[in-house]
MMTF fields as JSON, N, C-alpha, C and O atoms, coordinates in Angstrom:
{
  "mmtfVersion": "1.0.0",
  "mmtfProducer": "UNKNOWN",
  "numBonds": 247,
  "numAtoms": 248,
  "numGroups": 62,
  "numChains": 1,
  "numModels": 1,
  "chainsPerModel": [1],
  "groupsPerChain": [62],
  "chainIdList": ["A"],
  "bondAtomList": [4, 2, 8, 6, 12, 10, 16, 14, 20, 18, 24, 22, 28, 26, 32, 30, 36, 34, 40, 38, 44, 42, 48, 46, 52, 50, 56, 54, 60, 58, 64, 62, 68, 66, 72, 70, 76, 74, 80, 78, 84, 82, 88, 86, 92, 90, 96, 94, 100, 98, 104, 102, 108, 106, 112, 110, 116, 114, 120, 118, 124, 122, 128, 126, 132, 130, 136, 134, 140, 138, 144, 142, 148, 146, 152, 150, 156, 154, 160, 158, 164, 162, 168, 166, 172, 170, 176, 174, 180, 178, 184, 182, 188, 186, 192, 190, 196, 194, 200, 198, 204, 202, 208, 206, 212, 210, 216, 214, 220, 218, 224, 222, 228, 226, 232, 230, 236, 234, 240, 238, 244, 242],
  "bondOrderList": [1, 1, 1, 1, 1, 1, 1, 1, 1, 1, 1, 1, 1, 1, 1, 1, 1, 1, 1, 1, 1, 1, 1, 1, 1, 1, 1, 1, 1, 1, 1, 1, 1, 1, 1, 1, 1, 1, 1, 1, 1, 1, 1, 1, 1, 1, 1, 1, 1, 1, 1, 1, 1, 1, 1, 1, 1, 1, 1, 1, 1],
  "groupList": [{"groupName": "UNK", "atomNameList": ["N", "CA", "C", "O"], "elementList": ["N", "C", "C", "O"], "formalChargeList": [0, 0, 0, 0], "bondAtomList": [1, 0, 2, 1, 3, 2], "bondOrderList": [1, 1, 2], "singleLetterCode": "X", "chemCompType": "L-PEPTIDE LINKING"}],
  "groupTypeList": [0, 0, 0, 0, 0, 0, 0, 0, 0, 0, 0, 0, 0, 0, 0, 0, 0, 0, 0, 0, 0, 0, 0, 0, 0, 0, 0, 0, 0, 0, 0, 0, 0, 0, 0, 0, 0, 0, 0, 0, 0, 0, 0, 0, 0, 0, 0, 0, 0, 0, 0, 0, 0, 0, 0, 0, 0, 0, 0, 0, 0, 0],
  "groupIdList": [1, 2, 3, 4, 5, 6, 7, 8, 9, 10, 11, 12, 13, 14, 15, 16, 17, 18, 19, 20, 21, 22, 23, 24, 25, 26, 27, 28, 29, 30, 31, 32, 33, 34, 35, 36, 37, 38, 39, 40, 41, 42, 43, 44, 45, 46, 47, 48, 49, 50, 51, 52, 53, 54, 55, 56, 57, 58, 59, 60, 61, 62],
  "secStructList": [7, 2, 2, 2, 2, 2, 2, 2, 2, 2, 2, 2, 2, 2, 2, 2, 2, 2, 2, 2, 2, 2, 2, 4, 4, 4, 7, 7, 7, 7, 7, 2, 2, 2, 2, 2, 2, 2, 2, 2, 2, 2, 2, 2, 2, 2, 2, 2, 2, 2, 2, 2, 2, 2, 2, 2, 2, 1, 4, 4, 4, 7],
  "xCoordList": [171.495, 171.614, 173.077, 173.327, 174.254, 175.512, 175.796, 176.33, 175.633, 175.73, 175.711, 176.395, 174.453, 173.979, 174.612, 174.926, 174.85, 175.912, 177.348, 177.532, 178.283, 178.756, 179.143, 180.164, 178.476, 178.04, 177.955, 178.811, 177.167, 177.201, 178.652, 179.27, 179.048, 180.338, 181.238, 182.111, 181.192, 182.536, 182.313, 183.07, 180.482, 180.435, 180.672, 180.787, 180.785, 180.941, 182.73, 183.221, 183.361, 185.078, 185.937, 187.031, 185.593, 186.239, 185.905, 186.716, 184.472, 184.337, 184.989, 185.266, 185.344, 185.584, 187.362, 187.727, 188.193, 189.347, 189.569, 190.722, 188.677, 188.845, 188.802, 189.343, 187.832, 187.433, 189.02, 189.57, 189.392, 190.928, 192.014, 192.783, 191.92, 193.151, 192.578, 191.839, 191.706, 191.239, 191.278, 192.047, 190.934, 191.4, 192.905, 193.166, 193.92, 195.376, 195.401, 195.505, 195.289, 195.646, 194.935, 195.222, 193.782, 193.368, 194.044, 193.787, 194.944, 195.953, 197.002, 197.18, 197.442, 198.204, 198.685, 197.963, 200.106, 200.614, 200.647, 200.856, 200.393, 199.945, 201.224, 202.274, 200.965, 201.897, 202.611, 201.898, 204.021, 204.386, 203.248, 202.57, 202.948, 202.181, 201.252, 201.235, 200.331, 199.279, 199.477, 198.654, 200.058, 201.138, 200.758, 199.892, 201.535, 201.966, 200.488, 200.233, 199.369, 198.356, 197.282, 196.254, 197.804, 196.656, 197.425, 196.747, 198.865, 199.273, 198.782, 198.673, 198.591, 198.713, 196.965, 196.518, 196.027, 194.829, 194.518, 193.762, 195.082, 194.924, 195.692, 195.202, 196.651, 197.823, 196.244, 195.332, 196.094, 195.17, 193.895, 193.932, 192.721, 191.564, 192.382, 191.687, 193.253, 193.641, 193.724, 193.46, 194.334, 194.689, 193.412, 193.2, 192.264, 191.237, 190.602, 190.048, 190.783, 189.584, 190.506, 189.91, 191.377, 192.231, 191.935, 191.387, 192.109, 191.71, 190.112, 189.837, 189.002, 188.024, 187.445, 186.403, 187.975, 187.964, 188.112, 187.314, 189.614, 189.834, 188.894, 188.157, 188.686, 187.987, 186.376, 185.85, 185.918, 184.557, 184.103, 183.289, 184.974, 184.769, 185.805, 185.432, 186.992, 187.818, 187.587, 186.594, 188.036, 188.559, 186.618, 186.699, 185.231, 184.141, 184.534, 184.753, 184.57, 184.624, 185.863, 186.072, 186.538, 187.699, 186.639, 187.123],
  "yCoordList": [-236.692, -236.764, -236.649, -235.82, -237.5, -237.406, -235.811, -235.103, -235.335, -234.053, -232.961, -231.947, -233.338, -232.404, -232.807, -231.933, -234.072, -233.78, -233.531, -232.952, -233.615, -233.491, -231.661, -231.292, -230.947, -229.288, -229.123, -228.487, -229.567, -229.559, -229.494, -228.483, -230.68, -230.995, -230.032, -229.66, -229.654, -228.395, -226.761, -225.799, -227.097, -225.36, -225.719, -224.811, -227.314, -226.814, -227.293, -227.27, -227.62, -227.858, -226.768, -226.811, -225.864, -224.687, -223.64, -223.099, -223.73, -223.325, -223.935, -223.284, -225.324, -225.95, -225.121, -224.376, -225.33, -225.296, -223.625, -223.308, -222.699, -221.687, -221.033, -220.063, -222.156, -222.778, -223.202, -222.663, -224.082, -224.31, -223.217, -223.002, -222.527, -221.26, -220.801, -221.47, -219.887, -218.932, -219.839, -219.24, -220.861, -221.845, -221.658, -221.35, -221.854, -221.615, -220.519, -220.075, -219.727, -218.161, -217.457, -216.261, -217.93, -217.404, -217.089, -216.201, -218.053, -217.735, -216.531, -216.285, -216.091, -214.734, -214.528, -214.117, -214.935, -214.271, -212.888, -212.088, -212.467, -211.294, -210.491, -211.066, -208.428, -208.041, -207.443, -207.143, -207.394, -206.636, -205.604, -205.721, -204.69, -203.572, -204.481, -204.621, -205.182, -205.446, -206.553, -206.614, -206.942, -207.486, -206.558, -206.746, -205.282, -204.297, -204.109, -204.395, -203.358, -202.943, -204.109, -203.894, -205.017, -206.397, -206.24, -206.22, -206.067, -205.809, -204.281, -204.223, -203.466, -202.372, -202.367, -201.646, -203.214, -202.813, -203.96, -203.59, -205.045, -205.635, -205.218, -204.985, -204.908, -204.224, -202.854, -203.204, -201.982, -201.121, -201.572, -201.455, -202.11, -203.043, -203.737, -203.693, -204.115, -205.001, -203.854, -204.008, -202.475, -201.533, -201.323, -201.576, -200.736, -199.807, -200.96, -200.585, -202.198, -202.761, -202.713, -202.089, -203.052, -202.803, -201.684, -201.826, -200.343, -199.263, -198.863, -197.977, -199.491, -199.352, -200.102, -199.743, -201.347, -202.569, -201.527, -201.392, -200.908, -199.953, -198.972, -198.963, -198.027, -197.111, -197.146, -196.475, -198.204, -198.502, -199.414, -199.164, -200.703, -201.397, -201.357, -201.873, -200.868, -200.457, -199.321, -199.095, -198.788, -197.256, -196.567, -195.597, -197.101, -196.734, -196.707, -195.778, -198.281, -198.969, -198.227, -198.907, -197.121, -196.981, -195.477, -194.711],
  "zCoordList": [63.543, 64.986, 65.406, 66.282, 64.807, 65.412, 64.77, 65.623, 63.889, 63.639, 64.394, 64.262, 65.634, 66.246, 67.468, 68.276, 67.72, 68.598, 68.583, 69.654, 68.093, 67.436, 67.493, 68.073, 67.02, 67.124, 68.702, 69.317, 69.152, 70.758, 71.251, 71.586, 71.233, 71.503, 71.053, 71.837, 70.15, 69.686, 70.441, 70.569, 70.954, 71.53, 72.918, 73.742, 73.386, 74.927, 75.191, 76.319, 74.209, 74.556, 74.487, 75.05, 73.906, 73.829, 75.564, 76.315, 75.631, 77.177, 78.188, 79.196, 78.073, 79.092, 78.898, 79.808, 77.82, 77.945, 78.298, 78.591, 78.288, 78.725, 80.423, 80.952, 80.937, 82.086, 82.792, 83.752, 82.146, 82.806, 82.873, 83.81, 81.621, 82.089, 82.373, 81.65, 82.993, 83.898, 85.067, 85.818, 85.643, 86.563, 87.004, 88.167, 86.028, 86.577, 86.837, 87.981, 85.59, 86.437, 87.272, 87.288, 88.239, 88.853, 90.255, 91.067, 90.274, 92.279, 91.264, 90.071, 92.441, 92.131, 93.776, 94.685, 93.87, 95.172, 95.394, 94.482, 96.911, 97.176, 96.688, 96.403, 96.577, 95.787, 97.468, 98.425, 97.466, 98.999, 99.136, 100.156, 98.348, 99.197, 100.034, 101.257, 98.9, 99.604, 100.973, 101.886, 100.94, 102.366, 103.255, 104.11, 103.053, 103.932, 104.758, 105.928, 103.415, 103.973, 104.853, 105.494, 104.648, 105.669, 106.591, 107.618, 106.902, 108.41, 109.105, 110.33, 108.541, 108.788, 109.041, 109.934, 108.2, 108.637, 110.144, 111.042, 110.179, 111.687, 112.179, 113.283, 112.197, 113.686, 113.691, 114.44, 113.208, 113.479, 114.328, 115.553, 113.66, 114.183, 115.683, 116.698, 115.772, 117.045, 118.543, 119.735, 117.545, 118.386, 118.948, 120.134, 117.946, 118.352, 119.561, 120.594, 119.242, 119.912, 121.314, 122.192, 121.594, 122.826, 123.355, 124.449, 122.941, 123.4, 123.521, 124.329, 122.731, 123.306, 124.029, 124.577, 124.215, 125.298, 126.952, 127.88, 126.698, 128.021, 128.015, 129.001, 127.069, 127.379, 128.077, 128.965, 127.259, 127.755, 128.965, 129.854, 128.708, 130.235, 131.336, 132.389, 131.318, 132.162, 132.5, 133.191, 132.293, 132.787, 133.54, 134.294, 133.271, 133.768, 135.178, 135.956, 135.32, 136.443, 137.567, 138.571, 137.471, 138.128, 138.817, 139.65]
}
């Protein structure tokens, strides 16, 4: 019986400690590009909706 646990115990400590470094290294600060491109895709999206905000409910109405 302690044998078998025992065996247990050795197949699930090795998962666990693999569990933790993939845990640390999982954050990763963003790289500049990808910076760049999250501004570049909301400055965009912010634009269109501004301009189809005007196009569709402003500018009808005139």
């Amino acid at each position: 019986m302690a044998k078998l646990e025992t065996a247990q115990v050795q197949q699930i400590a090795p998962n666990t400690e693999v569990m933790e470094e993939e845990m640390v290294e999982e954050w990763f600060d963003l790289l500049p590009i990808e910076k760049k491109l999250i501004g570049y895709s909301l400055g965009l999206g912010i634009t269109l909706l501004v301009i189809f905000v005007l196009v569709f409910r402003v500018l009808p109405s005139m």
